[in-house]
C-alpha positions as CSV (number, residue, x, y, z in Angstrom):
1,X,-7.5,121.3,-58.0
2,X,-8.2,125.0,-56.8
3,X,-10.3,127.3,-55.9
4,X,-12.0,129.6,-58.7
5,X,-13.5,133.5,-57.8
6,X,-17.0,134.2,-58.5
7,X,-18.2,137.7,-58.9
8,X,-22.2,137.7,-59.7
9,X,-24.1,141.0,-58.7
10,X,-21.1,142.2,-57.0
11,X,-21.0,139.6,-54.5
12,X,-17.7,138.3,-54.8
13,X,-17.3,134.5,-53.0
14,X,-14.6,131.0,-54.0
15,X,-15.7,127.9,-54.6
16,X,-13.5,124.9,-54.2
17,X,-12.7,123.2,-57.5
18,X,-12.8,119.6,-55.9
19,X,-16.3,120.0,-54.3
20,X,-17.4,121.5,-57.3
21,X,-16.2,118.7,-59.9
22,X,-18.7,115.9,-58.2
23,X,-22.0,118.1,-58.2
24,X,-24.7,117.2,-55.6
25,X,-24.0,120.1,-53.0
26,X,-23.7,123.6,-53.7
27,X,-21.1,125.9,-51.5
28,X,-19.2,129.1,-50.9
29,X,-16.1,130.9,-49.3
30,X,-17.4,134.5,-48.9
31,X,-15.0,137.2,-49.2
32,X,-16.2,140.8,-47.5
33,X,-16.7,142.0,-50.8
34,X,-20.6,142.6,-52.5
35,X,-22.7,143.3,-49.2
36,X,-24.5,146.6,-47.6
37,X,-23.0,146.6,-44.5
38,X,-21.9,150.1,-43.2
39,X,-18.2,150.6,-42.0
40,X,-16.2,149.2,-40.2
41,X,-17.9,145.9,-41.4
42,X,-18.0,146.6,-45.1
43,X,-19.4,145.1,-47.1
44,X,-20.5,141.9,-47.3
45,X,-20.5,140.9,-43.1
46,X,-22.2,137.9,-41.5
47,X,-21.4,138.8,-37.6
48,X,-24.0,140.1,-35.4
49,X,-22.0,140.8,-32.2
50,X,-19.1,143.4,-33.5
51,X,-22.0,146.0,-34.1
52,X,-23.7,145.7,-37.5
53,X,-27.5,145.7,-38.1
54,X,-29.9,142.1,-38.4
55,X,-31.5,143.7,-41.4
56,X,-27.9,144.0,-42.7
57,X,-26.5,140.8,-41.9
58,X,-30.0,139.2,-43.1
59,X,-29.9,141.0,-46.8
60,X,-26.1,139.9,-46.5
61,X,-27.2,136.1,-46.6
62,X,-30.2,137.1,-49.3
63,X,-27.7,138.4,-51.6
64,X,-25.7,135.2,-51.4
65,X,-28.1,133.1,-51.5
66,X,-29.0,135.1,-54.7
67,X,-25.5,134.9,-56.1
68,X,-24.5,131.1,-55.1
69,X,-27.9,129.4,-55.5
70,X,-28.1,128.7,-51.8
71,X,-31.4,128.8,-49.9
72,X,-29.8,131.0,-47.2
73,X,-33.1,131.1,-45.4
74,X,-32.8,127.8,-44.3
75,X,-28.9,128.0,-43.4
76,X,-28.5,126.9,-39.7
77,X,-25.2,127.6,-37.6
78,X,-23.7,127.1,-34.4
79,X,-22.6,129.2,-31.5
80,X,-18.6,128.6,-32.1
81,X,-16.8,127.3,-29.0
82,X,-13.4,126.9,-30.4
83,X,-13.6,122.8,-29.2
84,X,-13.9,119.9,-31.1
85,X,-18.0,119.2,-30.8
86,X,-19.6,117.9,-33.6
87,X,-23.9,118.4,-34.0
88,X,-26.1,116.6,-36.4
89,X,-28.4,118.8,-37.8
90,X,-32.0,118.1,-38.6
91,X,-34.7,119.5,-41.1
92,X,-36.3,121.1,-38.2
93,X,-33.5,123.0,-37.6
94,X,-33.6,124.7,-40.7
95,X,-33.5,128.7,-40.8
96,X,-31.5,129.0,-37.4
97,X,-28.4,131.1,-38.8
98,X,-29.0,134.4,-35.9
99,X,-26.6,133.8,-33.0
100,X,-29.8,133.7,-30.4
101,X,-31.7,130.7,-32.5
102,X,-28.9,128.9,-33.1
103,X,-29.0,125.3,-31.8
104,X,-26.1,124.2,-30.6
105,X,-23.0,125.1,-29.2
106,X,-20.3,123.8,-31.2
107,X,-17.6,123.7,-34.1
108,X,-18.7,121.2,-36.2
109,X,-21.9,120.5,-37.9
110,X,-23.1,117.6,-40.5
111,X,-26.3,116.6,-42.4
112,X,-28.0,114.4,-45.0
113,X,-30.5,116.5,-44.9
114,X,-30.8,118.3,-48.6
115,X,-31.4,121.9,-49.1
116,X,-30.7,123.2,-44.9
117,X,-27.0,125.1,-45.9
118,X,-24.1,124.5,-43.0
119,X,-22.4,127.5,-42.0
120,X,-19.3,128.0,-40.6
121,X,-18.5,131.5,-39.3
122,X,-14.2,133.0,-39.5
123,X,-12.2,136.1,-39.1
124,X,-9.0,134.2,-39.0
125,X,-9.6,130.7,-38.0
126,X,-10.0,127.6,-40.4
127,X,-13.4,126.8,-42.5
128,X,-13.5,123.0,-43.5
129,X,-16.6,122.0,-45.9
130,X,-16.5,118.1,-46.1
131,X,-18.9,116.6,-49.3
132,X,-19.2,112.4,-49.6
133,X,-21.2,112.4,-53.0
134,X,-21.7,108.7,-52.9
135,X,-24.3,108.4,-49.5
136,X,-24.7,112.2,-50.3
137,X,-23.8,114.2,-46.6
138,X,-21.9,117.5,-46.0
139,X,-20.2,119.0,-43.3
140,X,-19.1,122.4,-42.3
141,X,-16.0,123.0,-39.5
142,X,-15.1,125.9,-37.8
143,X,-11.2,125.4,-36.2
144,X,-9.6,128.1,-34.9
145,X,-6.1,126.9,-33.2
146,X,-7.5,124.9,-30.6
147,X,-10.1,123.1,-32.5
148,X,-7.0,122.3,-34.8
149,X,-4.7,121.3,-31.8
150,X,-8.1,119.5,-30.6
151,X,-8.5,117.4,-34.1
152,X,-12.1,119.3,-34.7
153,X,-11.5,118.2,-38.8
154,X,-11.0,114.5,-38.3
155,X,-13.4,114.2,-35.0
156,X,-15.7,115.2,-37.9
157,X,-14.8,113.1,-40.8
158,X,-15.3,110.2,-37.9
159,X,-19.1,111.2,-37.0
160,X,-19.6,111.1,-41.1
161,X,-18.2,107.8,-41.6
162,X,-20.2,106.6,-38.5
163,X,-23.2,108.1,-39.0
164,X,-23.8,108.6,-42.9
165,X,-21.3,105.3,-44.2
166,X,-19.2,108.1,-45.1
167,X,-15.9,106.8,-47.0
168,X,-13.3,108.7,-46.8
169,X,-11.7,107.6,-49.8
170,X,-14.7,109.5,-51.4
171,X,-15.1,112.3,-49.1
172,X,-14.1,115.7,-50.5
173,X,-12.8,118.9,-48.6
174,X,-12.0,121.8,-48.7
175,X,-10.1,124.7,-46.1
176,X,-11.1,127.9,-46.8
177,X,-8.8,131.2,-46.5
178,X,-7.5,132.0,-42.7
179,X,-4.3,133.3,-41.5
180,X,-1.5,132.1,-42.8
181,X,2.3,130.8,-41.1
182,X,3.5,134.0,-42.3
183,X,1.1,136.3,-39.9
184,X,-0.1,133.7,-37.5
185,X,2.7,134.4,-34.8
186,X,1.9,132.6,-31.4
187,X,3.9,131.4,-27.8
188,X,5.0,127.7,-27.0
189,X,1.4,127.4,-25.7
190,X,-0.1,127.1,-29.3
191,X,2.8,124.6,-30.8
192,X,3.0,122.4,-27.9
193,X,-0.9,122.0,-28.2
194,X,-0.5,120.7,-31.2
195,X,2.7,118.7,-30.4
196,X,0.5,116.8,-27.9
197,X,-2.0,115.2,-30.4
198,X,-0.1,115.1,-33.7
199,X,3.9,114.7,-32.1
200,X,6.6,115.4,-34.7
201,X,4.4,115.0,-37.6
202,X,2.8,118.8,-37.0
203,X,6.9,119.9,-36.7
204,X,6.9,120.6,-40.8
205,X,4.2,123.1,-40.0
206,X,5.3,124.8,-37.4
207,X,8.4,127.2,-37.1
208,X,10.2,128.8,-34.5
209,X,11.8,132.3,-35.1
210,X,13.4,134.3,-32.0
211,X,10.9,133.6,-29.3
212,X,7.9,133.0,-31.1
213,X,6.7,130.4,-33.7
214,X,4.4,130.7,-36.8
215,X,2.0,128.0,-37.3
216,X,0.2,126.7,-40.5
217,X,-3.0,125.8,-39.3
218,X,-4.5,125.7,-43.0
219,X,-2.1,122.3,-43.4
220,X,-2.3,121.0,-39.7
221,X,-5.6,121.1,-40.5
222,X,-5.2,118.9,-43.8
223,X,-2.7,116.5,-42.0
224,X,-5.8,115.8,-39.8
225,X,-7.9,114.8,-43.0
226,X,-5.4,113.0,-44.1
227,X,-5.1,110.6,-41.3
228,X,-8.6,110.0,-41.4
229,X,-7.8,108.2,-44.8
230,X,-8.8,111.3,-47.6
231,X,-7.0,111.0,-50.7
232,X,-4.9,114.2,-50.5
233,X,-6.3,114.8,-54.5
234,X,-9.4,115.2,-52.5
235,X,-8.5,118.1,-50.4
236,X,-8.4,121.6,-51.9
237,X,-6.5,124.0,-49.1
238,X,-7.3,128.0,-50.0
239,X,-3.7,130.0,-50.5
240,X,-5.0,133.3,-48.7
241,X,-4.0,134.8,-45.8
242,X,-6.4,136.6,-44.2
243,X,-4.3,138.6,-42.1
244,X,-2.4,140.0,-45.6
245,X,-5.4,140.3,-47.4
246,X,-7.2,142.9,-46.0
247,X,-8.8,144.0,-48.9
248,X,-10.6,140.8,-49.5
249,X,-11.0,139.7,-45.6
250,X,-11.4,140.5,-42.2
251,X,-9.0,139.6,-39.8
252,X,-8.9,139.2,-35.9
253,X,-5.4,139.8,-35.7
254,X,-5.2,142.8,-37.7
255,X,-8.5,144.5,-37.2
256,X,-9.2,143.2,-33.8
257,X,-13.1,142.9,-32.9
258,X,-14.5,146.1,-34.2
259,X,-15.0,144.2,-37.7
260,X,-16.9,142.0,-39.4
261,X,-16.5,138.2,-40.6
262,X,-16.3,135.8,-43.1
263,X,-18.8,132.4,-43.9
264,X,-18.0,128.9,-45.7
265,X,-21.4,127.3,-46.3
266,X,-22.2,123.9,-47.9
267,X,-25.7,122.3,-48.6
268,X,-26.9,119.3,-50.0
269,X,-29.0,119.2,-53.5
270,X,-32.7,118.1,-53.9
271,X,-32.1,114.8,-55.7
272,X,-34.1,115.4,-59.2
């Protein structure tokens, strides 16, 4: 499995090939690519607080609604925390994307609820869309290092399988682009982090050169998922770097906060 581009209207966005092979949810990786957001936060830019417009950022999410077949009026996010909290989102809830009407404060988000898109907001960090096709919930996961050192991913697949019946043998996910080992260049702080929920099983990921160490979060990330009992056919983990790909993303590590950000979304069909 992979991920395949999609380039409709201009608006330019992945979709993971193992979410897409079972149907029932519709979902996207954006790329910054197809929106009419001025620079800095070309194009196609879903954060409010660096500086761009709501009418932007609002005809941003129209357009890929448009695009993906997602009714983006009704998408609903969180106020990102970088912890390991996961919300259950309701039908009421529906249409609470802006950062001000967002709901909750927190990382991760699921719901049985059909047509109310998750959205999970990056510039760098990790994107997680979780789809269990057979009692029909998604989930979308924000985890930037801490939320990864933290276990954000299988906290989440946990809440699923409580809540939903979830089984994880059936779940699907996927992780989205976000800075790779080979830019994501951190102190002892971030390693032993991770050391201290995962022990030497995270050492494979994580690599020490000089005085620093590059981590692969992307595959910490999927080690998580993993241990929560996915079949690893079931996990589709995006090859970009974020930091190196500057034409397609935006990254907080190269651009700083004067810039815009990337979205992974996921909702749940109407059953016909």
């Amino acid at each position: 499995m992979s991920f395949t581009e999609h380039n409709v209207n201009g608006v330019i966005y992945d979709t993971a090939d193992v979410l897409s092979a079972v149907g029932g949810a519709r979902h996207a990786f954006t790329t910054r690519l197809g929106g009419v957001s001025a620079a800095p936060f070309d194009t196609l830019n879903f954060f409010e607080h660096s500086g761009d417009t709501r009418e932007n950022i609002l005809e941003n999410y129209r357009r890929l609604g448009a695009a993906a077949g997602l009714d983006l009026s009704r998408a609903v996010g969180c106020r990102q925390v970088h912890g390991d909290l996961v919300r259950f989102i309701r039908a009421e809830d529906a249409g609470k994307i802006l950062y001000d009407d967002r709901p909750y404060d927190a990382d991760a988000m699921l719901t049985d609820v059909p047509n109310v898109p998750l959205v999970a907001f990056s510039a760098d960090c990790c994107t997680i869309l979780l789809h269990d096709p057979t009692c029909r919930c998604v989930g979308a996961i924000h985890a930037g290092w801490r939320g990864t050192a933290l276990g954000v991913a299988l906290k989440t697949l946990v809440a699923m399988m409580s809540a939903y019946g979830a089984d994880p043998m059936t779940v699907r996910a996927a992780i989205g682009p976000a800075i790779g080992a080979c830019c994501f260049e951190t102190d002892s702080d971030v390693p032993d982090a991770i050391r201290a929920e995962l022990s030497e099983s995270a050492d494979r990921f994580i690599e020490k050169r000089g005085d620093k160490y590059h981590v692969d979060l992307k595959q910490i990330n999927r080690l998580w998922l993993l241990r929560g009992g996915l079949d690893p056919r079931h996990i589709d983990v995006h090859p970009d770097c974020t930091a190196c790909r500057g034409d397609r993303y935006w990254s907080y590590r190269k651009l700083g906060a004067n810039r815009g950000g990337q979205i992974a979304v996921i909702a749940l069909e109407e059953q016909p």
